[in-house]
mmJSON file of the N, C-alpha and C atoms, coordinates in Angstrom:
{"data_MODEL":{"atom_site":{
"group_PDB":["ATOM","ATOM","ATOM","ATOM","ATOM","ATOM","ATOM","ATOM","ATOM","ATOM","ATOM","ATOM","ATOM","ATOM","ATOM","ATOM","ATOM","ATOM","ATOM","ATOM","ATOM","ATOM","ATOM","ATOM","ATOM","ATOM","ATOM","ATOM","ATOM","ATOM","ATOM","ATOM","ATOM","ATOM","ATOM","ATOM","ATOM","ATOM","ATOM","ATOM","ATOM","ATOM","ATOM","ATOM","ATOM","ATOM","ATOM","ATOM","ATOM","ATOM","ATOM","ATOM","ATOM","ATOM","ATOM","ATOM","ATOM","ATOM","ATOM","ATOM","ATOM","ATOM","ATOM","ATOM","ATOM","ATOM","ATOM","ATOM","ATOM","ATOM","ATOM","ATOM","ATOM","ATOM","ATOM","ATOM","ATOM","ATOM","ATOM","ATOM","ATOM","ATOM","ATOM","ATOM","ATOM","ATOM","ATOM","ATOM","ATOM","ATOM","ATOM","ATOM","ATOM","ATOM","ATOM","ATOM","ATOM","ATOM","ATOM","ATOM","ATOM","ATOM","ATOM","ATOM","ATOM","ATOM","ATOM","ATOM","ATOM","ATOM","ATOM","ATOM","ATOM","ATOM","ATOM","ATOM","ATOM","ATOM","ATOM","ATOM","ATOM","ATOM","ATOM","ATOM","ATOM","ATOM","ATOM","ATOM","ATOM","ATOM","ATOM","ATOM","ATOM","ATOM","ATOM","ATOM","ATOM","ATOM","ATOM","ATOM","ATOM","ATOM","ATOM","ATOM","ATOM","ATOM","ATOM","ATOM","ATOM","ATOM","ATOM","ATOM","ATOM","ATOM","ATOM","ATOM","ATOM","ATOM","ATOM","ATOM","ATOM","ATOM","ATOM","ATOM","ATOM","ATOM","ATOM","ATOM","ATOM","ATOM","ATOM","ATOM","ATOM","ATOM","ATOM","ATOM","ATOM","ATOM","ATOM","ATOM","ATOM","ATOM","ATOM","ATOM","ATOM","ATOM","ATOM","ATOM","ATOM","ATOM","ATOM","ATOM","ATOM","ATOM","ATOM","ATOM","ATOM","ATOM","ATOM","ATOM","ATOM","ATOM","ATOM","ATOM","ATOM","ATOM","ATOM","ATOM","ATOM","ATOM","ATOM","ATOM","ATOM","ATOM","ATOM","ATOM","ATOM","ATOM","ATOM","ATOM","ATOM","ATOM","ATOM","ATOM","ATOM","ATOM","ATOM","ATOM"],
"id":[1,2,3,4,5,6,7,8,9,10,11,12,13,14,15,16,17,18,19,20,21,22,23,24,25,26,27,28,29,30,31,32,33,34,35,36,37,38,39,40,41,42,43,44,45,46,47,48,49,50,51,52,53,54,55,56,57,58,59,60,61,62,63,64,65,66,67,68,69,70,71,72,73,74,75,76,77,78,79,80,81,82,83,84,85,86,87,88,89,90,91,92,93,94,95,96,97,98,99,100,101,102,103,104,105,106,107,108,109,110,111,112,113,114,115,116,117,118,119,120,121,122,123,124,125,126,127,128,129,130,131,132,133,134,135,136,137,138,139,140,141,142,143,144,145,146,147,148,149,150,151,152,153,154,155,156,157,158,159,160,161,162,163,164,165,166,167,168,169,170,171,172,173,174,175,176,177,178,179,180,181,182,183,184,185,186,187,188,189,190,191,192,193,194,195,196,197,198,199,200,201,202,203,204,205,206,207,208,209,210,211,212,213,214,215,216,217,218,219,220,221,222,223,224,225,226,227,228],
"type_symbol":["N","C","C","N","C","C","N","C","C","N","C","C","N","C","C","N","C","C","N","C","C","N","C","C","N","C","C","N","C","C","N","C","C","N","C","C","N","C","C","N","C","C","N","C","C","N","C","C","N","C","C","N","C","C","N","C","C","N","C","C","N","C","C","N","C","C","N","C","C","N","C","C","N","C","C","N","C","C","N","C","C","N","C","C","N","C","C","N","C","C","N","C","C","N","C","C","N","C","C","N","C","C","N","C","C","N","C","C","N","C","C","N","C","C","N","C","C","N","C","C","N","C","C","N","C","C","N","C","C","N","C","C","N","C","C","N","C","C","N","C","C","N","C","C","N","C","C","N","C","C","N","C","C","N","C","C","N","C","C","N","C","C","N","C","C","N","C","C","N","C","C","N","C","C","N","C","C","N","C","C","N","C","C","N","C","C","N","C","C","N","C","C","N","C","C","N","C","C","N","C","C","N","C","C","N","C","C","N","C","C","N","C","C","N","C","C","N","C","C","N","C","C","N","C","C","N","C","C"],
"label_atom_id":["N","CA","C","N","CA","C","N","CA","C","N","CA","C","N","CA","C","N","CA","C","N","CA","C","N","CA","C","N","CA","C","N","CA","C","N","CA","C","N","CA","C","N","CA","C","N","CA","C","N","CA","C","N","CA","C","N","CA","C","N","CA","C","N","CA","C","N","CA","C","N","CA","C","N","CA","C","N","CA","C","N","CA","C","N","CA","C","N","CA","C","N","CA","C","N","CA","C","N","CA","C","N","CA","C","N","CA","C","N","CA","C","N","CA","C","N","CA","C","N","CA","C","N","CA","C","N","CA","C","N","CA","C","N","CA","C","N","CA","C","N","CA","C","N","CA","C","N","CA","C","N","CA","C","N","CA","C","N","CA","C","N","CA","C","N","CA","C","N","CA","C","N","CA","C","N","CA","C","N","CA","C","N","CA","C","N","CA","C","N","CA","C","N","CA","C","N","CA","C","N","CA","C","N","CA","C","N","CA","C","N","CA","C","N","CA","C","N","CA","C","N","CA","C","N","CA","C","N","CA","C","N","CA","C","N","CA","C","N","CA","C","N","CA","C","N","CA","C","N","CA","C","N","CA","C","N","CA","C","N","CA","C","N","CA","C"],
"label_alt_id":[null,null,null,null,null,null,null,null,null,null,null,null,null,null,null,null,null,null,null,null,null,null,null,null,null,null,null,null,null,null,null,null,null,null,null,null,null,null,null,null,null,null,null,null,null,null,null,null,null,null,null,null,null,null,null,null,null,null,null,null,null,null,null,null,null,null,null,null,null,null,null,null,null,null,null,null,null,null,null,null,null,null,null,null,null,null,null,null,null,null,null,null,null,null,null,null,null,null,null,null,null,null,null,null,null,null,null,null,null,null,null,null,null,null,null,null,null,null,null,null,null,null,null,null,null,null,null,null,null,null,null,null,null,null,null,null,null,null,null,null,null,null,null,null,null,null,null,null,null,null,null,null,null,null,null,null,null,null,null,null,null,null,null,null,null,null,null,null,null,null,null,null,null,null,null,null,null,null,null,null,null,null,null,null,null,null,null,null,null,null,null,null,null,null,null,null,null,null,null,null,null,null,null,null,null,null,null,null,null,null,null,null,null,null,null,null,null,null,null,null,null,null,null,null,null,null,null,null],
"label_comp_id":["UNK","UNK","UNK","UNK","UNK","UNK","UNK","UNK","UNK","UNK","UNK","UNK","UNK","UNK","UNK","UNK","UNK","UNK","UNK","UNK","UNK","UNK","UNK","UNK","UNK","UNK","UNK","UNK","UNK","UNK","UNK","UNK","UNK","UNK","UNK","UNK","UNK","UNK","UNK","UNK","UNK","UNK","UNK","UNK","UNK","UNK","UNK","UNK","UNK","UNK","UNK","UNK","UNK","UNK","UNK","UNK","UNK","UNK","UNK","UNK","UNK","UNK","UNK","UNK","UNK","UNK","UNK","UNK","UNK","UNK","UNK","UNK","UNK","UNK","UNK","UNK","UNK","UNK","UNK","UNK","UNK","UNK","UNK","UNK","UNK","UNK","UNK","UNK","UNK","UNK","UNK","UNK","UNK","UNK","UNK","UNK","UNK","UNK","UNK","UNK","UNK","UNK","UNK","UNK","UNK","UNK","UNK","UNK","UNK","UNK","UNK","UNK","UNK","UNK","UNK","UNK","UNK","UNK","UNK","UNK","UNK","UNK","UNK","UNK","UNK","UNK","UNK","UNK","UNK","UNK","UNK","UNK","UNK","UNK","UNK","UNK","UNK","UNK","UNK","UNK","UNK","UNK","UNK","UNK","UNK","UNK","UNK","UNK","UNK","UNK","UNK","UNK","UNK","UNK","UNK","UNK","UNK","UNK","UNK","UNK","UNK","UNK","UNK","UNK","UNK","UNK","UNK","UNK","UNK","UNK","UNK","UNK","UNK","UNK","UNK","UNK","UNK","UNK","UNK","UNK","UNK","UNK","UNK","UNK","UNK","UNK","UNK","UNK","UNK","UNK","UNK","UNK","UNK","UNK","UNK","UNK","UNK","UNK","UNK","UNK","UNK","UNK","UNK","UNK","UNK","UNK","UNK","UNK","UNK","UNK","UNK","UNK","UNK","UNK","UNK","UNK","UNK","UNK","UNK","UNK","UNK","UNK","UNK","UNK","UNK","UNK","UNK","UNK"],
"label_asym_id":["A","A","A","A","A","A","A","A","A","A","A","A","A","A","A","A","A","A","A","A","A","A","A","A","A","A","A","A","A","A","A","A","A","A","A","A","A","A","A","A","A","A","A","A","A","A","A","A","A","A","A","A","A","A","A","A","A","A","A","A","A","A","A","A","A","A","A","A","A","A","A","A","A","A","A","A","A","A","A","A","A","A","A","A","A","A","A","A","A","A","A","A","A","A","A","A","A","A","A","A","A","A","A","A","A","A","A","A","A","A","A","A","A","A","A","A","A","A","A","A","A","A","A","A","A","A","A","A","A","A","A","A","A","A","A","A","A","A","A","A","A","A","A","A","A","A","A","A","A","A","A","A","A","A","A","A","A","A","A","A","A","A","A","A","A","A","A","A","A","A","A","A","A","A","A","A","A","A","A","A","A","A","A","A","A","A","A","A","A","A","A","A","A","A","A","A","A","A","A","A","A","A","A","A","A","A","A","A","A","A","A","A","A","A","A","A","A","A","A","A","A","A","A","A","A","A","A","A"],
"label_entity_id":["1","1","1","1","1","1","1","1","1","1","1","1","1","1","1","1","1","1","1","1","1","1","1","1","1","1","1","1","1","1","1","1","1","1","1","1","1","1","1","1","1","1","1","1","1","1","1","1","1","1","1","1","1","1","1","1","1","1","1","1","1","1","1","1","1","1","1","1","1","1","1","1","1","1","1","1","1","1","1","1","1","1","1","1","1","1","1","1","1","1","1","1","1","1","1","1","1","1","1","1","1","1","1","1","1","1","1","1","1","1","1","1","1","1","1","1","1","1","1","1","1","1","1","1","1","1","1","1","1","1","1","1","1","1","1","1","1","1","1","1","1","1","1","1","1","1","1","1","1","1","1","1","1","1","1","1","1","1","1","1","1","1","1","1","1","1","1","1","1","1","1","1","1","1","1","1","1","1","1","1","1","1","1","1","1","1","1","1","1","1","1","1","1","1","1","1","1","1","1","1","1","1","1","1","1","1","1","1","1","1","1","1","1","1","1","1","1","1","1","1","1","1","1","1","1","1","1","1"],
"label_seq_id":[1,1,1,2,2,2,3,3,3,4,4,4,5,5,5,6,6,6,7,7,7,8,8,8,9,9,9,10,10,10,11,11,11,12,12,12,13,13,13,14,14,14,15,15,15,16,16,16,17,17,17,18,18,18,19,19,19,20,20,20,21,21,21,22,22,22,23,23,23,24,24,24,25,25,25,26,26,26,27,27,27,28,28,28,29,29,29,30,30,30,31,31,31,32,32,32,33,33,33,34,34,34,35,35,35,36,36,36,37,37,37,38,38,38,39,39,39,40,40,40,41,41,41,42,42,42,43,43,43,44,44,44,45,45,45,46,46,46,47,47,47,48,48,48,49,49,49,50,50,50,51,51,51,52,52,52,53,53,53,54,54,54,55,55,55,56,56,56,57,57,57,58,58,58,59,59,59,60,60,60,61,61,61,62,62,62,63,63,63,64,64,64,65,65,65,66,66,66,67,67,67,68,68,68,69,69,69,70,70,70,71,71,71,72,72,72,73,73,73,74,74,74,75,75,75,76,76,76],
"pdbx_PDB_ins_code":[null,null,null,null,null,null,null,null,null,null,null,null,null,null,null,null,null,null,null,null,null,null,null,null,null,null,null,null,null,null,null,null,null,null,null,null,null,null,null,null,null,null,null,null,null,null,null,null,null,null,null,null,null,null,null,null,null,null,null,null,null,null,null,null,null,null,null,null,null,null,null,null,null,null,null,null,null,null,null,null,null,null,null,null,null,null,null,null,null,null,null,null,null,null,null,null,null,null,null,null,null,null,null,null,null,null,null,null,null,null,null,null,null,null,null,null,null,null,null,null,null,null,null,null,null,null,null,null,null,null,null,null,null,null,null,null,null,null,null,null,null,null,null,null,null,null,null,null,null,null,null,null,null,null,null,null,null,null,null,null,null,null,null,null,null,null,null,null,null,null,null,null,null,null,null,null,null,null,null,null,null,null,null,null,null,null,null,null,null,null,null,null,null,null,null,null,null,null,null,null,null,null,null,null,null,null,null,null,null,null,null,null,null,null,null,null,null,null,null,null,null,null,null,null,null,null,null,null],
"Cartn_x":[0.836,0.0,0.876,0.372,0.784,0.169,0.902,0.078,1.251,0.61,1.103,0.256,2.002,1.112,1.139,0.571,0.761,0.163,0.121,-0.483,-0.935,-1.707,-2.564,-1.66,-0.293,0.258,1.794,1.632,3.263,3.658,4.767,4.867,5.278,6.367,6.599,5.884,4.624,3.801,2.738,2.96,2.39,2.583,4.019,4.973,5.249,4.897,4.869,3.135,2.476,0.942,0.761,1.542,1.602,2.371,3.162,4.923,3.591,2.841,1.929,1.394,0.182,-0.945,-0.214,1.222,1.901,1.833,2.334,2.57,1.7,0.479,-0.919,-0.894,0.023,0.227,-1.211,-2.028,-2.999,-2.076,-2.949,-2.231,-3.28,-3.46,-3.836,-3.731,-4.058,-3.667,-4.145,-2.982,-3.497,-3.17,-4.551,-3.947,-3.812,-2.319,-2.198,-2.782,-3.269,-3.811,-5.076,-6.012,-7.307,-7.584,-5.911,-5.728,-4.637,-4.405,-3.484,-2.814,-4.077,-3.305,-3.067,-3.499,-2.604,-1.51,-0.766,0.655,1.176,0.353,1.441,1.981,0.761,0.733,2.026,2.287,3.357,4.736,4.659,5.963,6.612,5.858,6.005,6.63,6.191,6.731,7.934,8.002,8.929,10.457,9.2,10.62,10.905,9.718,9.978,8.586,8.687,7.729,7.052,8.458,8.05,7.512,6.517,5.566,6.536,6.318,5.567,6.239,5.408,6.315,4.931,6.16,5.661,5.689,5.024,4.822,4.481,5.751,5.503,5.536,4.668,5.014,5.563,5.345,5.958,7.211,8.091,9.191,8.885,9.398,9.418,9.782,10.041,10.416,9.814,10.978,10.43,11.007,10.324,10.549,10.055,9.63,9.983,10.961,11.757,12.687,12.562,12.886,12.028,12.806,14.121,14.691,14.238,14.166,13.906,12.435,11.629,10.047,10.098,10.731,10.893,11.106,12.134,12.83,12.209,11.39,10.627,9.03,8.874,7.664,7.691,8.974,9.869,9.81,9.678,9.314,10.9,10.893,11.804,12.47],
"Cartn_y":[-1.188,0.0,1.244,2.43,3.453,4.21,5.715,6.562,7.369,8.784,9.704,11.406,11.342,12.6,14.167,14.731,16.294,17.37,18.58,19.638,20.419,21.069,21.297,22.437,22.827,23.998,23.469,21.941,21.072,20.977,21.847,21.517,20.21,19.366,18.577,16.955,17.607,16.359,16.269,17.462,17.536,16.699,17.115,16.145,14.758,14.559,12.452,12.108,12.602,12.422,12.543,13.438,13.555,11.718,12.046,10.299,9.353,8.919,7.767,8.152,8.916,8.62,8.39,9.08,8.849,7.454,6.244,4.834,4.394,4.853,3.914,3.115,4.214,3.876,3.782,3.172,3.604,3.961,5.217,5.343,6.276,6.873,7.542,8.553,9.125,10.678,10.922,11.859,11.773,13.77,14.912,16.166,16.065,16.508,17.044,17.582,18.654,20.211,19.949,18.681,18.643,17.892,17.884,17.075,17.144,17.383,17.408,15.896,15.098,13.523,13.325,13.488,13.36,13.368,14.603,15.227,14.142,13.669,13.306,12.015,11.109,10.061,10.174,10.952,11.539,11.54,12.104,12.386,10.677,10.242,9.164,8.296,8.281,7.136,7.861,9.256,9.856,10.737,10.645,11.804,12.955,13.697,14.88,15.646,17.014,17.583,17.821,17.87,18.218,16.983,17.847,16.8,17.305,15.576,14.716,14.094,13.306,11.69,10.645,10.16,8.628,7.094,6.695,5.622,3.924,3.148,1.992,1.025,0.277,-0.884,-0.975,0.035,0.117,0.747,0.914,1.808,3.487,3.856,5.557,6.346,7.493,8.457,9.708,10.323,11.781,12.521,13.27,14.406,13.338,13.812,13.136,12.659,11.459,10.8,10.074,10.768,9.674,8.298,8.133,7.5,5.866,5.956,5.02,4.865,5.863,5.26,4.431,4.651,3.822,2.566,2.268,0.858,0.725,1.246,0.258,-0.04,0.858,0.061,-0.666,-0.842,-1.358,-1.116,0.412,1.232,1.552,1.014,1.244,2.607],
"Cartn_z":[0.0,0.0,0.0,-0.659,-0.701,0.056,0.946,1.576,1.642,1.007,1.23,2.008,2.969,3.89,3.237,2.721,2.308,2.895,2.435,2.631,1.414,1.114,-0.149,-0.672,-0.516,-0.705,-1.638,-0.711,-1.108,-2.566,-2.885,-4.584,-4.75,-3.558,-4.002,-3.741,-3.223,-2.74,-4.082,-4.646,-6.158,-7.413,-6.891,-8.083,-7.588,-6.164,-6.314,-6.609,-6.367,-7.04,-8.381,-9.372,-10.693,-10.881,-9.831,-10.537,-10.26,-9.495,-8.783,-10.386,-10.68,-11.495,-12.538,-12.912,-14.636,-14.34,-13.246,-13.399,-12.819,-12.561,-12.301,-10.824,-10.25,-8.745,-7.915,-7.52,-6.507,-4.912,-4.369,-3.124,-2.386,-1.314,-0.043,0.122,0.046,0.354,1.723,2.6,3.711,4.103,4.424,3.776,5.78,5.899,7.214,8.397,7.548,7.504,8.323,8.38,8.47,9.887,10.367,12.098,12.312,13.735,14.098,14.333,14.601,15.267,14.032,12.786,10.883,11.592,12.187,12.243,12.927,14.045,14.913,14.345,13.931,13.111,12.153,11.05,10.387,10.998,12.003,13.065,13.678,13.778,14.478,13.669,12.202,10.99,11.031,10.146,10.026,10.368,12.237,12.515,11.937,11.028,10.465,10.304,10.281,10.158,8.744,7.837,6.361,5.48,4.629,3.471,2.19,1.096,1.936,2.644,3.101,3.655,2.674,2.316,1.62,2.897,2.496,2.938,2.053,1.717,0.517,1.383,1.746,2.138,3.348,4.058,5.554,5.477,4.291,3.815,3.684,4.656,4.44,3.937,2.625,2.49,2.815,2.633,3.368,2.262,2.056,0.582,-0.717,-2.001,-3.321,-3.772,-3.172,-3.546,-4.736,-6.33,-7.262,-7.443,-6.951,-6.928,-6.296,-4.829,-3.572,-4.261,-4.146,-5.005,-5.961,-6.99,-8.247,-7.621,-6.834,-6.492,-5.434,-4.828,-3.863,-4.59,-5.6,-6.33,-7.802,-7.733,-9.13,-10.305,-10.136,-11.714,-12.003,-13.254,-13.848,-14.99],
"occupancy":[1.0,1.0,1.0,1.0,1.0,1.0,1.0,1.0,1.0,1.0,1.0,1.0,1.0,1.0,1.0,1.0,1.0,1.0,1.0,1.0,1.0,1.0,1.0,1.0,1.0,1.0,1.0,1.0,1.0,1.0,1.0,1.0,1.0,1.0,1.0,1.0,1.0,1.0,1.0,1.0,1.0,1.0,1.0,1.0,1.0,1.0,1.0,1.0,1.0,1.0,1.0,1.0,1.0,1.0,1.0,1.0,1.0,1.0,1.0,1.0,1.0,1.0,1.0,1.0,1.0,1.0,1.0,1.0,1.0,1.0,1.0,1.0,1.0,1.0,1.0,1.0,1.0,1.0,1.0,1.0,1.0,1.0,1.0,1.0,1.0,1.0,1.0,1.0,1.0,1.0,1.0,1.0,1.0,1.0,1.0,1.0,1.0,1.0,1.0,1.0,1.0,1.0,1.0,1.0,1.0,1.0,1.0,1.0,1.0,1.0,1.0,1.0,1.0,1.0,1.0,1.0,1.0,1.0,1.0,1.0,1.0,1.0,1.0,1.0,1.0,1.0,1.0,1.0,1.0,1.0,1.0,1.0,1.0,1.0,1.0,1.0,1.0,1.0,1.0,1.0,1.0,1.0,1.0,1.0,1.0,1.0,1.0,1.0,1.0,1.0,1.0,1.0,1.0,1.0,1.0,1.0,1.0,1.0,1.0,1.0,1.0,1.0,1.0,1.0,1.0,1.0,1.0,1.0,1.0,1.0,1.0,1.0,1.0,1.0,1.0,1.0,1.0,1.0,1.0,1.0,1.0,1.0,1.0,1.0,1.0,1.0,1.0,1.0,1.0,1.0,1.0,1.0,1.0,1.0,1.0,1.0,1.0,1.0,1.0,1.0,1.0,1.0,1.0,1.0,1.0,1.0,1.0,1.0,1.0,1.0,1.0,1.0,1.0,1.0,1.0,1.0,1.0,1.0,1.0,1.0,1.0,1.0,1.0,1.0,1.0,1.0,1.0,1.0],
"B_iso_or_equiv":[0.0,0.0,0.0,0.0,0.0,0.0,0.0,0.0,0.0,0.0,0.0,0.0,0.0,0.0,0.0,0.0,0.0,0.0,0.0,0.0,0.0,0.0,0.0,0.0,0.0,0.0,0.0,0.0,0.0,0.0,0.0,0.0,0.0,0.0,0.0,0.0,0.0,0.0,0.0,0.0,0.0,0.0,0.0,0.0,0.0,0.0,0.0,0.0,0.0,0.0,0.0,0.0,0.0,0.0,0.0,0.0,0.0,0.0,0.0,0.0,0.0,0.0,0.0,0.0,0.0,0.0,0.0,0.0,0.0,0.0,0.0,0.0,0.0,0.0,0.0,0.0,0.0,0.0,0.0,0.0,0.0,0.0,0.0,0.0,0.0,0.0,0.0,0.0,0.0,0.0,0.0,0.0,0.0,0.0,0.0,0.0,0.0,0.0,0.0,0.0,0.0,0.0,0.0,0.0,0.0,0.0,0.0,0.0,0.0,0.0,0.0,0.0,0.0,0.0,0.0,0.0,0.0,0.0,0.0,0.0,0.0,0.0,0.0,0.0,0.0,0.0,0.0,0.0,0.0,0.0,0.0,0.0,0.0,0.0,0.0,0.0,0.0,0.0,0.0,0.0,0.0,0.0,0.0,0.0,0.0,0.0,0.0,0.0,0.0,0.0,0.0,0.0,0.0,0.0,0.0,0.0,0.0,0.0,0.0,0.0,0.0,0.0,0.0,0.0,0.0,0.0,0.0,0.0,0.0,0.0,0.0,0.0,0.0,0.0,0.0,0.0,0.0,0.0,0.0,0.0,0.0,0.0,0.0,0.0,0.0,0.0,0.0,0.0,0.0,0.0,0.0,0.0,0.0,0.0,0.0,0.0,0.0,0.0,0.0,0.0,0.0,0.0,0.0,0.0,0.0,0.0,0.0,0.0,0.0,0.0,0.0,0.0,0.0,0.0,0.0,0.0,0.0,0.0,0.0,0.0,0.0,0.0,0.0,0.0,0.0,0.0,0.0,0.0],
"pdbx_formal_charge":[null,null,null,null,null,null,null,null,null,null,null,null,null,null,null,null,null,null,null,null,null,null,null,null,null,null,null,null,null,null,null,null,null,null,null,null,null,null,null,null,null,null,null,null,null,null,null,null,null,null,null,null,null,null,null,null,null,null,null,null,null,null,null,null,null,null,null,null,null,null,null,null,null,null,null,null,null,null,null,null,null,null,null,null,null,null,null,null,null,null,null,null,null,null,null,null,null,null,null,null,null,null,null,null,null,null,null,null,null,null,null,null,null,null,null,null,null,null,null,null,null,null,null,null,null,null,null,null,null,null,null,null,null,null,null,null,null,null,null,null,null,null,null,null,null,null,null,null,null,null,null,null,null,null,null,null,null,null,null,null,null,null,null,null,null,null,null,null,null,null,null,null,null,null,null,null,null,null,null,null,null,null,null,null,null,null,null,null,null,null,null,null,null,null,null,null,null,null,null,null,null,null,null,null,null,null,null,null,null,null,null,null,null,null,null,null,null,null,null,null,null,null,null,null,null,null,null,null],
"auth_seq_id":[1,1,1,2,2,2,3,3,3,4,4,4,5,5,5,6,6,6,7,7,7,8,8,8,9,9,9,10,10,10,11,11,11,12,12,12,13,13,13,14,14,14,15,15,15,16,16,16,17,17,17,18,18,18,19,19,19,20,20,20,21,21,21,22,22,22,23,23,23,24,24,24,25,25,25,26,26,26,27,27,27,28,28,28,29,29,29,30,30,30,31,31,31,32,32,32,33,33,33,34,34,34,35,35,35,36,36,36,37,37,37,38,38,38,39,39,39,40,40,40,41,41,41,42,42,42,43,43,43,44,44,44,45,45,45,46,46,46,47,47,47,48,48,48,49,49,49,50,50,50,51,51,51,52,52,52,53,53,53,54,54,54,55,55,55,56,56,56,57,57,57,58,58,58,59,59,59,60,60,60,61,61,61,62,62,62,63,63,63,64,64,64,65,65,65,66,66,66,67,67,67,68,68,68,69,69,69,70,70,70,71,71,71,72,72,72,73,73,73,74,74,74,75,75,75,76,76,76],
"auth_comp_id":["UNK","UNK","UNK","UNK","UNK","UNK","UNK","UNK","UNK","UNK","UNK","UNK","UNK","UNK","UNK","UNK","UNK","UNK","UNK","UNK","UNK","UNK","UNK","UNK","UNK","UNK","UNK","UNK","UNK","UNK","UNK","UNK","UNK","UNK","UNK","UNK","UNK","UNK","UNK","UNK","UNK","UNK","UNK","UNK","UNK","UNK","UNK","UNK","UNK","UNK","UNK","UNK","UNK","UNK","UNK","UNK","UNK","UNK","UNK","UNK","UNK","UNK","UNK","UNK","UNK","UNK","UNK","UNK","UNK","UNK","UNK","UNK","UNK","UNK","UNK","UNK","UNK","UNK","UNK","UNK","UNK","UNK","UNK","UNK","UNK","UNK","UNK","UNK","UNK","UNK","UNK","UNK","UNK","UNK","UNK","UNK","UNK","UNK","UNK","UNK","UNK","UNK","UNK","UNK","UNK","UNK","UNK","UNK","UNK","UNK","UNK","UNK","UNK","UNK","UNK","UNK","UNK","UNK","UNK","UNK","UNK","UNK","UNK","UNK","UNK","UNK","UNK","UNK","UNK","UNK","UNK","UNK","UNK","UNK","UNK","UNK","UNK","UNK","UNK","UNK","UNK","UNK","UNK","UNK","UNK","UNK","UNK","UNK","UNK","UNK","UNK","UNK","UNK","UNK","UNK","UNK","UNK","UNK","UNK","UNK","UNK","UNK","UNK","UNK","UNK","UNK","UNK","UNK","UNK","UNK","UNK","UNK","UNK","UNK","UNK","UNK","UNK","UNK","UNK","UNK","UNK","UNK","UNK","UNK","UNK","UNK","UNK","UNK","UNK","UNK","UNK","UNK","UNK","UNK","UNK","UNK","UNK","UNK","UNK","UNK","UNK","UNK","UNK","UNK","UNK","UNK","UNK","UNK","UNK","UNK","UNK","UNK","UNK","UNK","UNK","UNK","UNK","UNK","UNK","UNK","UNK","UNK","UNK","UNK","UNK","UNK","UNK","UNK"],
"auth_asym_id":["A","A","A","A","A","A","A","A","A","A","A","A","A","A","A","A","A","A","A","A","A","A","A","A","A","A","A","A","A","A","A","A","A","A","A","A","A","A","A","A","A","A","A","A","A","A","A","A","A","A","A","A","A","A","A","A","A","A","A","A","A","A","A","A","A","A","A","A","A","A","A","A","A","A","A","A","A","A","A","A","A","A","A","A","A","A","A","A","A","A","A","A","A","A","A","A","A","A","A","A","A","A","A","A","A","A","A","A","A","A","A","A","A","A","A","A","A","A","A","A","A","A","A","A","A","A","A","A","A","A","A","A","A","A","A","A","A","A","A","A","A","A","A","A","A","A","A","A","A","A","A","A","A","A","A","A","A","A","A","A","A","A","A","A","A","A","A","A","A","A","A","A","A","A","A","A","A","A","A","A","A","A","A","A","A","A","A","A","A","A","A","A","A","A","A","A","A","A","A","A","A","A","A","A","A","A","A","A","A","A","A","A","A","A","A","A","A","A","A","A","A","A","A","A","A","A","A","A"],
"auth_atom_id":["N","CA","C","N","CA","C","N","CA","C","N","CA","C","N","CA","C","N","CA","C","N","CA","C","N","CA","C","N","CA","C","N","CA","C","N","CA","C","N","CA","C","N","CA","C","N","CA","C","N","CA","C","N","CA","C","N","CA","C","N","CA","C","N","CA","C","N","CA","C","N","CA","C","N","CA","C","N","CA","C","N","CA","C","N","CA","C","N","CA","C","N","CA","C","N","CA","C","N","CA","C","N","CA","C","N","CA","C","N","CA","C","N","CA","C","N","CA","C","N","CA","C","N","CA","C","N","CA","C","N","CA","C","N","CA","C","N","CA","C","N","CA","C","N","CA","C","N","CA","C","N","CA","C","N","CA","C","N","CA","C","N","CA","C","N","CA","C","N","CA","C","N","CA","C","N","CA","C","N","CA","C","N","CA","C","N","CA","C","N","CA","C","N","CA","C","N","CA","C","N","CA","C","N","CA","C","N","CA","C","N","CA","C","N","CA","C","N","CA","C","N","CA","C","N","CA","C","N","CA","C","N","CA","C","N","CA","C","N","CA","C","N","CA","C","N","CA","C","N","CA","C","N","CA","C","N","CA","C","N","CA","C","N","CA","C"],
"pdbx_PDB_model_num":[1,1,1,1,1,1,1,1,1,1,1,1,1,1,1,1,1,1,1,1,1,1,1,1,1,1,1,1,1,1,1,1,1,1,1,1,1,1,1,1,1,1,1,1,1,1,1,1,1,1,1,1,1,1,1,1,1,1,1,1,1,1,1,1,1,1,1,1,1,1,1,1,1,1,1,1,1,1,1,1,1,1,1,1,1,1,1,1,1,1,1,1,1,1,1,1,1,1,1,1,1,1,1,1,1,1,1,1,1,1,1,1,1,1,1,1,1,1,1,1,1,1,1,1,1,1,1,1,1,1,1,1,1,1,1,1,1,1,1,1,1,1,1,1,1,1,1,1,1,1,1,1,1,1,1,1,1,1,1,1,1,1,1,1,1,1,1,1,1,1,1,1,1,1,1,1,1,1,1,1,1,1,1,1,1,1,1,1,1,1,1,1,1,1,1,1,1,1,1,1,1,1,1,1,1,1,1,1,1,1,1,1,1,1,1,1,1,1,1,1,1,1,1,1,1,1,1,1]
}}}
């Protein structure tokens, strides 16, 4: 499963929702902004305040890493 945490402002939570739909990723969107326990939830995987944070498979990134995404959802 995919889940990603953003905020409706994030350019770069923009650009992993554009990378997901270009490769027919299904995933979660989860907008911050609309709870705080969102945040804390966030903090807790991550350890960071900044969106997004991705979430693959229980594997975390934090920022648009297109790199680690690709190879943890084996887009080539």
């Amino acid at each position: 499963m995919v889940k990603i945490y953003t905020t409706p402002v994030c350019v770069y939570c923009k650009m992993a929702k554009e990378f997901f739909k270009k490769h027919n990723v299904a995933y979660v969107e989860v907008d911050v902004t609309t709870d705080d326990s969102l945040v804390e939830e966030m903090v807790q995987k991550s350890h960071q305040m900044g969106v997004p944070v991705i979430e693959i498979d229980g594997e975390i990134f934090v920022g648009f890493d297109r790199e680690g995404i690709s190879r943890a959802l084996k887009i080539s």
